[in-house]
C-alpha positions in Angstrom: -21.9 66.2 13.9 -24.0 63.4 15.1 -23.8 62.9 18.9 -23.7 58.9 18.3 -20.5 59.6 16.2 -18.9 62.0 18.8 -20.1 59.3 21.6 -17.8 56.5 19.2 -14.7 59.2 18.9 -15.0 59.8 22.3 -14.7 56.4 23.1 -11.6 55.0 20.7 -10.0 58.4 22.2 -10.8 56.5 26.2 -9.6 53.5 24.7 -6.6 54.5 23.8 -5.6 56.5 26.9 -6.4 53.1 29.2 -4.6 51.6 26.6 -1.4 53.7 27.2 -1.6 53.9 30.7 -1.8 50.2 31.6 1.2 49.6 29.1 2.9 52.7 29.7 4.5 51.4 26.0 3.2 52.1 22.6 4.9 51.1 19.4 3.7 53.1 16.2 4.3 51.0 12.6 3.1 51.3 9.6 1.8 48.6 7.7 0.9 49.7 4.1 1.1 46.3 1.9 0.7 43.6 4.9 -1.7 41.1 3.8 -4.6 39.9 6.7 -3.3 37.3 7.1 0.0 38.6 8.0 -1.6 41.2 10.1 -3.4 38.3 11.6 -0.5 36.3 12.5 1.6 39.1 13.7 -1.7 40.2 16.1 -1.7 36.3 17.3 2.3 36.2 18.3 2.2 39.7 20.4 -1.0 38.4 22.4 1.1 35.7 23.2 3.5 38.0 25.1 0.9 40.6 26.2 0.9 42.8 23.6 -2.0 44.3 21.9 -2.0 45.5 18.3 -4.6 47.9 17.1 -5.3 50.3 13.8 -6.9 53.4 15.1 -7.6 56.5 13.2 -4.5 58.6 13.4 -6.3 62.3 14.7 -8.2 60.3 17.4 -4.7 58.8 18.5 -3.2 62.5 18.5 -6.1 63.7 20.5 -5.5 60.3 23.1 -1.4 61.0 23.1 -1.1 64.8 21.6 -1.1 66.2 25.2 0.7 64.2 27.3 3.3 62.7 25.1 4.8 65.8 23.1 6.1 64.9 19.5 3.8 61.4 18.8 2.5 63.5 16.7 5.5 63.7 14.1 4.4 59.4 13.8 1.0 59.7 13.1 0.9 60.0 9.3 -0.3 57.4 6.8 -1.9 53.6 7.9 -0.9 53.1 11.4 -1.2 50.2 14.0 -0.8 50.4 17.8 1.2 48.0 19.3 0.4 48.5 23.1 3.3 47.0 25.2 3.1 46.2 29.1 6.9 45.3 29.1 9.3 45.9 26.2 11.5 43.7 27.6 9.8 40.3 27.6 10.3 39.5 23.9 6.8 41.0 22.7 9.3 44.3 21.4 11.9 41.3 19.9 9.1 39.5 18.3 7.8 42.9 16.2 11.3 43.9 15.4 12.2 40.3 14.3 8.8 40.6 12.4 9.3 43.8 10.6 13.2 42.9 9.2 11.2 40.0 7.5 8.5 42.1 6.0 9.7 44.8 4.7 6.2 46.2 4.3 6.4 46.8 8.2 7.5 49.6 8.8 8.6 50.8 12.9 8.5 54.6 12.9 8.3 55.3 16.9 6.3 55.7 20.0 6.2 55.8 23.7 8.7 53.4 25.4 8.3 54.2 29.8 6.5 57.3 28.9 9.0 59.1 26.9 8.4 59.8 23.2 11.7 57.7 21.1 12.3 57.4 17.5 12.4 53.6 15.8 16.4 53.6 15.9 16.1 53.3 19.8 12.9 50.8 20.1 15.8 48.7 17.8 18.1 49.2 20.2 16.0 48.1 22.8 14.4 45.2 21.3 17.8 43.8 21.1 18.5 43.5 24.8 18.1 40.7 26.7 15.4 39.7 28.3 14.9 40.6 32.4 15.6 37.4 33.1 18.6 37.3 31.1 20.1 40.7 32.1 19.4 39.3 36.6 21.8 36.5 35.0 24.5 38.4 33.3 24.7 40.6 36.6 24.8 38.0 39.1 27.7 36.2 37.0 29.8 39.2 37.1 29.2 39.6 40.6 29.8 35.8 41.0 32.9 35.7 39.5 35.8 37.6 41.7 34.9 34.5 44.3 34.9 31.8 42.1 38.5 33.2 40.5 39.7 33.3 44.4 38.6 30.1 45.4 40.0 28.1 41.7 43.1 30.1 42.9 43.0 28.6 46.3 42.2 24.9 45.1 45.7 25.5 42.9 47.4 26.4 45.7 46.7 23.8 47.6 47.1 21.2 45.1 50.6 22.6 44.4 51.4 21.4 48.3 
């Protein structure tokens, strides 16, 4: 083989390991039918959250993942595009979720989510949490609330004398 084209491969396969472990968060779909445009837009709204989507070639991929991530490599069949997360949490997972239910043509089949291979049923699950910010809320209103209970019980009580 041509050392040029080996000097390419060994590149993407680089690529995609930085890729990986800056975002620690990779989201495999399929996107057999998307138009360029659509592929465009969908590019344009996870940059927005800091989220990169790529199409690599799937063996270079499983030669990036394929060690270090054991069973990727039951994901990497047919047209795939990267989605590189650095937090799934901050709506960039929400956004390609809320994405693919409108285009059927995009399908999520799995990746690594915090460095553990998952199937698309859990990266589902997980794009439907809250946000960070959201979840810091919820916790500090349940931790909030005991007090406020004691003191609206206390203000009764003293408006009953």
């Amino acid at each position: 083989m041509n050392q040029d084209v080996l000097k390419q491969k060994e590149s993407v396969v680089n690529e995609v390991k930085d890729l990986t472990h800056d975002n620690n968060n990779v989201v495999v779909c399929e996107y057999r039918g998307l138009t360029v445009a659509q592929l465009s837009g969908l590019r344009r709204d996870l940059a927005k959250l800091e989220a990169k989507a790529n199409v690599y070639k799937n063996s270079l991929v499983s030669r990036a993942l394929g060690e270090e991530y054991e069973g990727i490599d039951a994901y990497l069949a047919g047209p795939n595009m990267f989605v590189f997360l650095k937090d799934p949490t901050n709506g960039s997972l929400k956004s390609l979720t809320k994405f693919a239910r409108r285009n059927e043509n995009l399908v999520i089949k799995g990746g690594v989510i915090d460095g553990q291979v998952k199937d698309a049923d859990y990266i589902k699950v997980l794009a439907n949490l809250p946000s960070k910010e959201g979840l810091v809320s919820m916790l500090l209103s349940v931790l909030q609330a005991p007090m406020r209970n004691l003191a609206y019980s206390l203000s009764q009580v003293s408006e009953k004398k």
